[in-house]
C-alpha positions in Angstrom: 33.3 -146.4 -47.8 30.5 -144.1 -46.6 27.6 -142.7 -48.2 26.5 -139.2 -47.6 23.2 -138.3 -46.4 21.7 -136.1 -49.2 20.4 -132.9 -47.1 23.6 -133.1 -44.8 27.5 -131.8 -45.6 28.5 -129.5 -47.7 26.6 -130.7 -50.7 23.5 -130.1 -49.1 21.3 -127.5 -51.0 21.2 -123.9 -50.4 18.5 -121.9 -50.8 18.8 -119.6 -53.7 20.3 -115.9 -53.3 20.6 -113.5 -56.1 23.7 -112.2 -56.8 24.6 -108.9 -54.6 22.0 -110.0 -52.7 23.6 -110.1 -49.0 22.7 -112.9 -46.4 19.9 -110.6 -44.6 18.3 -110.8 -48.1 18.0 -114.7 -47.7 16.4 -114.6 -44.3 12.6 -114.7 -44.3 10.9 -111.3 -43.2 8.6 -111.1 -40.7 4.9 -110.8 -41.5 4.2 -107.0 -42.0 0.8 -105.3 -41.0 -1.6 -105.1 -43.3 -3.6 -102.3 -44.4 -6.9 -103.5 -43.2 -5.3 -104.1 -39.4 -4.2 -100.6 -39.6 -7.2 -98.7 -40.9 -9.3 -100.5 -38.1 -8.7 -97.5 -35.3 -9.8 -94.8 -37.7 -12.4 -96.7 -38.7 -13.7 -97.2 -35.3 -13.3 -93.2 -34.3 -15.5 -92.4 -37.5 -18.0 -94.8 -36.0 -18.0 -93.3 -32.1 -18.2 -89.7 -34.3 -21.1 -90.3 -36.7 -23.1 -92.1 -33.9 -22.2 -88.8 -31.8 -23.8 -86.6 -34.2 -26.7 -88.9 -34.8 -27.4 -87.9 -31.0 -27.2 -84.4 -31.4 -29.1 -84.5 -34.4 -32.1 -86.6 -32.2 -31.6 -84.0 -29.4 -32.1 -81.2 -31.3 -35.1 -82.9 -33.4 -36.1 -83.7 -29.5 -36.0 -80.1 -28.4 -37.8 -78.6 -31.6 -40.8 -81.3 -30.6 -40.5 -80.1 -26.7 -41.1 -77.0 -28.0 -43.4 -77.6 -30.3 -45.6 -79.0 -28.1 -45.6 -76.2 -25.4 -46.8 -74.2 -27.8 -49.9 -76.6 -29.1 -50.1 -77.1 -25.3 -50.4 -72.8 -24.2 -52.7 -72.9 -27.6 -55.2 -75.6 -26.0 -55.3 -74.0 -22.8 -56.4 -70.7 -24.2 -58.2 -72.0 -26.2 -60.2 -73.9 -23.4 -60.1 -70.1 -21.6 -61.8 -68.5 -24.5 -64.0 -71.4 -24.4 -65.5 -71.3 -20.3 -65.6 -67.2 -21.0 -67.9 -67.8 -23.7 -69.9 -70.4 -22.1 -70.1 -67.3 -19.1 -71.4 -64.9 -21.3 -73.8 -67.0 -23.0 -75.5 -67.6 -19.8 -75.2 -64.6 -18.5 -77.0 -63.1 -21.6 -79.8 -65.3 -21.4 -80.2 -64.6 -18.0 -80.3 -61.0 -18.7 -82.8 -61.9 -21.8 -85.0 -64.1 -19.8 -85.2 -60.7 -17.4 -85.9 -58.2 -20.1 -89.0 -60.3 -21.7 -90.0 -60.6 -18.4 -89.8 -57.0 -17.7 -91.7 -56.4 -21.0 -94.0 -58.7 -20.2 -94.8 -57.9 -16.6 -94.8 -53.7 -17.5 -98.2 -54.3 -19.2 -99.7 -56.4 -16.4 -98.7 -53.6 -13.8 -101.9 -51.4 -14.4 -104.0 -55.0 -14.3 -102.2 -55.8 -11.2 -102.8 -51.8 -9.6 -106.2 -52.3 -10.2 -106.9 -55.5 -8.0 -104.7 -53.5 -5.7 -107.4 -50.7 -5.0 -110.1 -53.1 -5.3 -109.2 -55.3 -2.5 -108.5 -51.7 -0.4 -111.9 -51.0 -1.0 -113.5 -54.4 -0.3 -114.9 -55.0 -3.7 -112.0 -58.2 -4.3 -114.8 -60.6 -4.1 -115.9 -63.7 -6.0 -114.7 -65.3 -8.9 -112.7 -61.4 -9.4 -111.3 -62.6 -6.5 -110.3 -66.3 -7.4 -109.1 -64.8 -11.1 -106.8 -61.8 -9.2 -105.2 -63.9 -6.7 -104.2 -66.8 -10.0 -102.6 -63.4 -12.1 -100.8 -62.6 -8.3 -99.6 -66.0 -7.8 -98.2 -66.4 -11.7 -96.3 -63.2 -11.5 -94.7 -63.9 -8.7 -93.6 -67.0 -10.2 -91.9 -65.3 -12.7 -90.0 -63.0 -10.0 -92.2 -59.8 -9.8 -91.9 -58.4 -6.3 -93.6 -55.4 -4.8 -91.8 -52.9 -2.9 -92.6 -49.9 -1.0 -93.9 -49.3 2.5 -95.3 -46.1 4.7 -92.5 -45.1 7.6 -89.7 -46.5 5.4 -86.9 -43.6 4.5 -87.0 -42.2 1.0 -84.7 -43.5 -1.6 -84.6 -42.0 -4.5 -83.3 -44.8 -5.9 -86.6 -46.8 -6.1 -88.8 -43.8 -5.1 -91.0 -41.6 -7.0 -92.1 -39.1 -4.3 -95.3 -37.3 -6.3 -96.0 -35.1 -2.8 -93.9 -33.3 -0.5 -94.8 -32.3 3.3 -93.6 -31.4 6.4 -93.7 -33.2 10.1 -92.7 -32.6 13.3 -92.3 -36.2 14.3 -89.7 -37.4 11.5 -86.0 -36.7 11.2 -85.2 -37.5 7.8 -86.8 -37.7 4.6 -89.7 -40.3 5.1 -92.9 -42.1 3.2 -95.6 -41.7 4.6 -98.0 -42.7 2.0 -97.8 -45.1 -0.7 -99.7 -43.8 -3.7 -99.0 -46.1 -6.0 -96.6 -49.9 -5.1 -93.1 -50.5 -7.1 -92.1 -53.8 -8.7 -88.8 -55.2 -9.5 -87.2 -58.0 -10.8 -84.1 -59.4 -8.9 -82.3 -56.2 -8.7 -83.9 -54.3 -11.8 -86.8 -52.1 -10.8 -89.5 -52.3 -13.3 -91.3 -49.2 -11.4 -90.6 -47.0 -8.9 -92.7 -46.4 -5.7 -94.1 -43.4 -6.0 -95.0 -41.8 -2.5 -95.7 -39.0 -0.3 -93.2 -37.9 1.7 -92.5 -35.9 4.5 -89.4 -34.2 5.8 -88.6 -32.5 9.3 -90.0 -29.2 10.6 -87.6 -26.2 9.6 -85.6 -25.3 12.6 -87.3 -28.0 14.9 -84.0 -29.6 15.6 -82.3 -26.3 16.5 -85.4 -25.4 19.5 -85.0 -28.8 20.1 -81.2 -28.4 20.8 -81.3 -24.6 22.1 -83.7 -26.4 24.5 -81.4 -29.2 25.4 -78.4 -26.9 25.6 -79.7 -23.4 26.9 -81.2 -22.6 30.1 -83.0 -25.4 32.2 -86.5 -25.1 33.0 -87.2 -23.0 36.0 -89.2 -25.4 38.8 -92.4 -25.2 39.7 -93.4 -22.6 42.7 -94.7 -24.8 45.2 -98.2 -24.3 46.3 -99.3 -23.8 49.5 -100.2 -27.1 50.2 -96.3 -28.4 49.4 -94.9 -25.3 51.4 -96.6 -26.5 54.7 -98.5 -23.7 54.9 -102.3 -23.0 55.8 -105.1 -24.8 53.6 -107.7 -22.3 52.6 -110.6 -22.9 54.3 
């Protein structure tokens, strides 16, 4: 007589199935998904899209501070324009102050500095006169005062005052032939004009000179006995 192994036969134990359950019922079912394995994907695309508009957000911030600083960079530059303009002007202007108290100054010295003029023209610049004019000469010339006008140089009315008016034969144009009275500038601004005498050409000399040139030549000479060959007088 045989024992049965418990587990083995036909009174070995069945797993328990409902009734109306069929025989797929019984068999164990494969693990199914879950949710968190199949929300992963979407998850990662919202990730690659919110770090995608983080860049365009950064891009754009990027461009308004591009921009922003072109324009505090134009701003700076004109600014630094304005700047070396102003720094222009303000030395120009006290160039063209310095000149003007100059002038001011210099314009009461002129009939101090005419006078030493005619005295050393008439020999009296002698002395300690002397020693004093040439100092007052030698400052004023320091501070740019130069004297202008000469006799034979053509008139310009310009920087010429011409107090007389004559005629020449030997000139052919408007010319000084005196100086009455020396001009003084400054650089380029005249303080006083030269005033002179002038001269101008001889009416109609240039036409006799030209009717002369262009008419009839000069008849020659008749030659003398003497050239001819002929008989000295005795």
């Amino acid at each position: 007589m045989t024992e049965e192994t418990p587990g083995f036969g036909d009174s070995a134990e069945k797993p328990d199935v409902p009734s109306g359950a069929t025989p797929d019922d019984a068999a164990p079912k494969a693990a199914e998904p879950s949710t968190e394995e199949g929300a992963a994907a979407p998850a990662g695309d919202a990730e690659s899209n919110k770090t995608s508009a983080q860049d365009v957000g950064l891009t754009a911030q990027l461009d308004q501070v591009r921009t922003a600083l072109d324009e505090r960079t134009a701003d700076l530059q004109r600014l630094q324009a304005e700047y070396q303009n102003y720094r222009r002007r303000v030395e120009r202007d006290k160039v063209t102050v310095k000149e003007i108290a100059s002038a001011n100054l210099l314009s009461e010295l002129l009939p101090t500095l005419d006078d030493i003029g005619r005295a050393r023209e008439h020999g009296e610049l002698v002395g300690g006169f002397k020693s004093v004019a040439e100092s007052l000469e030698t400052v004023v010339a320091k501070l740019g005062l130069q004297q202008f006008g000469k006799e034979g140089e053509p008139f310009d009315p310009t920087i010429h005052e011409a107090l007389m008016h004559s005629y020449a034969p030997d000139v052919t144009e408007t010319t000084c032939v005196a100086i009455l009275q020396p001009g003084y500038r400054i650089g380029e601004r005249t303080i006083r004009p030269a005033r002179v005498a002038v001269a101008e050409p001889q009416p109609g000399a240039q036409t006799v000179k030209g009717e002369t040139a262009e008419g009839d030549a000069a008849e020659p000479a008749e030659p003398t006995d003497k050239d001819s060959g002929g008989p000295d007088e005795g």
